[in-house]
N, C-alpha and C positions, 0 to 999 in steps of 0.2 A: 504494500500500500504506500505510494508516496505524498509526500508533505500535501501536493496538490489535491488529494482526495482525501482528504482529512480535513472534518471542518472543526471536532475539535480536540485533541492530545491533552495527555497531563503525565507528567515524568516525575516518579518518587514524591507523589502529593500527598502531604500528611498534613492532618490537625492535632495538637495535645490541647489541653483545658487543665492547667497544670501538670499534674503525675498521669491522668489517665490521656491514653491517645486514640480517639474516636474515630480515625482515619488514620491507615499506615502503608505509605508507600504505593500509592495508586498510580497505574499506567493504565491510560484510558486512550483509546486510539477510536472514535465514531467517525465511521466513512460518512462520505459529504452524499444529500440526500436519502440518507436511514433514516429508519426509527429504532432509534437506541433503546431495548427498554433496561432499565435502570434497576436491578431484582434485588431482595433482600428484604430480611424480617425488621421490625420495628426497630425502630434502635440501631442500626447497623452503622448507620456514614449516611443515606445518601442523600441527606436533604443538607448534611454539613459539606459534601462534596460539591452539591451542583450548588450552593451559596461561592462555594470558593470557586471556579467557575466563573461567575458572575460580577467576582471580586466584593460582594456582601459580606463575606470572611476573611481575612486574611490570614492564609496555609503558614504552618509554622514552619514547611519546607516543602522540596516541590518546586514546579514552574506549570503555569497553564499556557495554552497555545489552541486561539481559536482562528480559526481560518488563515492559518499561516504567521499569526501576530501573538509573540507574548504577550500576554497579559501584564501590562503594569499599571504605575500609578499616573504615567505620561501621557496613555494611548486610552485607557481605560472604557473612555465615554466613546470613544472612535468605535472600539469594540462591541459595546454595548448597544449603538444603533443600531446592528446588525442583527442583535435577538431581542425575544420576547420573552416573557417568562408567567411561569404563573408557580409560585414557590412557598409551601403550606397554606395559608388561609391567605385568599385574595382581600386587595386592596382595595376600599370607596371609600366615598363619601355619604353616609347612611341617607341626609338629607335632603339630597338630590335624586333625582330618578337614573335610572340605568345611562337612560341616553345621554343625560347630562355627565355625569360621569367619562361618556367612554367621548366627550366630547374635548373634556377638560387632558385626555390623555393624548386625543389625537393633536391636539393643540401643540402640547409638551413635543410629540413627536415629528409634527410636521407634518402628516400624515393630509392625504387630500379629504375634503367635505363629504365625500360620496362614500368615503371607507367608513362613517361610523353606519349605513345602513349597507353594506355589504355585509359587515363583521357580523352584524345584527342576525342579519337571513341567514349566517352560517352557523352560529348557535341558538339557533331558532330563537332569539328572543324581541323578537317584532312583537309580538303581543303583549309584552311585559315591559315595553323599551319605558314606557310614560308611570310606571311604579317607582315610589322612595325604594331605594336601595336597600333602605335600611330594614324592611317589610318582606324583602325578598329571603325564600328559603333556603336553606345551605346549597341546594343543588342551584339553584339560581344566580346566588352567589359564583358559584365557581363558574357557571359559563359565563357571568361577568368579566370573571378576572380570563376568563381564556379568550372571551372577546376584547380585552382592552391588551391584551399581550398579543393579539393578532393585528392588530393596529399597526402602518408603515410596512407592512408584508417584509416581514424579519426574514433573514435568509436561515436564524437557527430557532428555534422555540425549544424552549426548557421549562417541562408541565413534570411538576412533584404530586405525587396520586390525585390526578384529575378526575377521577371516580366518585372520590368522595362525597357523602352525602347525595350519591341519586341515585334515586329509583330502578328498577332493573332494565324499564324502558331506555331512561336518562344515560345509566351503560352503556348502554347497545349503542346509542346516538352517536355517545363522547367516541366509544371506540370506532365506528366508523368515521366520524371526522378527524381521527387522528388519522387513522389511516390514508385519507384522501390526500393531505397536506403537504408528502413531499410532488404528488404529482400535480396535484391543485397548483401550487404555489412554488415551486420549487424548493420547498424547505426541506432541513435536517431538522428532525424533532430526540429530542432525549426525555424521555417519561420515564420516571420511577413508579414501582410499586412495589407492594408485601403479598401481594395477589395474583400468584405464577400462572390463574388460569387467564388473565390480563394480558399479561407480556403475549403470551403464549397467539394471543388473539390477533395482541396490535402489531409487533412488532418485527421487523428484521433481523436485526443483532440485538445481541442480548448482552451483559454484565452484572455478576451474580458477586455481592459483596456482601461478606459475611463477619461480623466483628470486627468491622471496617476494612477487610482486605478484601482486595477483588481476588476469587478464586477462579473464575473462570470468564471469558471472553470469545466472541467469536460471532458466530453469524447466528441462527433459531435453527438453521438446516442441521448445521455441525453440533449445536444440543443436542438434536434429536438424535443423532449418532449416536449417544450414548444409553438409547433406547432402543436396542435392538430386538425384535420380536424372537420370542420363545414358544416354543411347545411344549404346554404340562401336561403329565399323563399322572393319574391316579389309579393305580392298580392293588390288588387283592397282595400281591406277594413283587413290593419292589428289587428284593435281594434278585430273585430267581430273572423280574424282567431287565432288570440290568445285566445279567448274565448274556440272556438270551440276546437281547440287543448287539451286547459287543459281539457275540456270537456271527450276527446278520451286516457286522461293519461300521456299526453304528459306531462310530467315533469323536474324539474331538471334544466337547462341555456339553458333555451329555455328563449328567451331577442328580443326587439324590439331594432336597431340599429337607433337611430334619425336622426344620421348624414347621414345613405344612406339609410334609409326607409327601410330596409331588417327586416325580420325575421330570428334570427340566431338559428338553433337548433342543438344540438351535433349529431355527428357523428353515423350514425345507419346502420342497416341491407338493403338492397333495399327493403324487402317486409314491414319492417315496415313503409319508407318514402314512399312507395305507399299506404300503408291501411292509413297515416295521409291524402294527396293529396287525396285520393277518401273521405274522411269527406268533406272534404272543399268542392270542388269540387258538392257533394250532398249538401250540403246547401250555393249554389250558391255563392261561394265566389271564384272573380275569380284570377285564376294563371300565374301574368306575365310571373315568368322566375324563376325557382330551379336549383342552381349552388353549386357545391363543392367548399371550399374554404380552403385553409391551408398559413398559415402564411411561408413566406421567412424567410430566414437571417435576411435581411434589418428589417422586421417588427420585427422578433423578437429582435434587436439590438435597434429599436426605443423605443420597451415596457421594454425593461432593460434599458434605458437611458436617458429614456423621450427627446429626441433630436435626429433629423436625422442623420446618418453618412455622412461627409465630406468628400467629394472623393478629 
């Protein structure tokens, strides 16, 4: 991946807060036009990460680099016109209505007259533009602040659990209009969440940071690699069908599971998991139950972390 496809890096990026260190050592590499999703349980880094980022934090070591420009205290705002954000609980003014608000934003940003009813139509809040702010509900709220972060059509958006607080409908929405965004708009988006069946939905590449290290990087294709589909067979007498198996060639991670009695065998052709099943089967071994099995998110976040995720 070269500098020019990189919209944003970060090299040995750490935060401390005294003695303890919330963030250690973060290499973040999001190709230009992703959707980064940003994974990890409550607590982990990542809303102190995409602050630093943003330069809202300043890393106790480390260097950021967003679209080819380190991040400093020189360039900062230069940087900064380039994204939008929407980072834990969005920003208003409760006393004004939606539109006035996403008015006073586009003003700050320069942004043309027509973009505050563009933004509007894109998180559907035409109907609700002429409500106090302050009246509006958590979910309302947040496509507030995802509309006043869409404002000036930012080349990067950095959305911290944009989910929160809506409905299951209000889900389905947000995750679609993430998804449209790099091709709508040409943007690179980086969203975080604690909710792997999320990432899993929205996004391209993935970074999965746990007790503030990133353990794992890469694309959602190359996760799923580590989900490879398996064959379980539940038999009356696994000693004997494992014999028999090696017996017929069956070789390779084919493994008895102790914890749920299964016989696990990779992932094969259907004629050949019928020609095993007919062995068994003629030498009277008999066959509860052969199921397809393939590992989730969650399973695969448990086997990178030895530790359940925390919702």
């Amino acid at each position: 991946m070269t500098a020019a496809t990189v919209a944003i890096e970060t090299k040995q990026l750490g935060k401390s807060y005294g003695k303890h260190k919330c963030v250690k050592n973060v290499d973040l590499k999001i190709p230009e036009g992703s959707i980064y999703g940003f994974l990890g349980p409550n607590g982990a880094g990542k809303s102190t990460t995409m602050k630093m980022i943003l330069g809202l934090v300043k890393p106790t070591e480390g260097q950021v680099t967003v679209f080819g420009e380190e991040m400093n205290r020189g360039n900062r705002l230069d940087v900064l016109r380039q994204t939008g954000s929407l980072i834990e609980s969005p920003s208003y003014y409760g006393h004004l209505t939606g539109r006035e608000n996403l008015e006073i934003v586009r003003m700050l940003k320069g942004a043309g007259k027509e973009e505050v009813d563009e933004v509007l139509k894109t998180v559907r809040m035409e109907k609700q533009q002429h409500k106090k702010a302050g009246a509006y509900s958590l979910g309302m709220k947040q496509r507030l602040g995802l509309a006043a972060a869409l404002l000036g059509k930012p080349r990067l958006l950095l959305l911290d659990e944009p989910t929160n607080g809506l409905d299951p409908a209000g889900i389905q929405e947000m995750r679609e209009l993430v998804r449209s965004l790099p091709q709508r708009y040409g943007m690179t988006v980086m969203v975080s969440s604690h909710l792997l069946s999320e990432i899993d939905q929205m996004a391209t590449h993935t970074g999965i940071i746990h007790k503030g290290e990133l353990i794992f990087q890469d694309s959602l294709e190359h996760l799923h690699e580590h989900s490879r589909k398996r064959i379980l067979l539940r038999t009356d007498d696994n000693d004997r069908a494992m014999h028999i198996l090696e017996e017929q060639g069956c070789r390779g991670e084919v493994k008895t599971e102790k914890e749920t009695g299964r016989i696990s065998l990779p992932d094969m052709e259907d004629g050949k998991l019928a020609f095993y099943i007919a062995a068994l089967v003629k030498r009277e071994v008999g066959i509860l139950r052969v199921e397809e099995y393939q590992k989730n998110l969650e399973d695969i976040f448990l086997s990178l972390t030895g530790k359940q995720v925390s919702l």
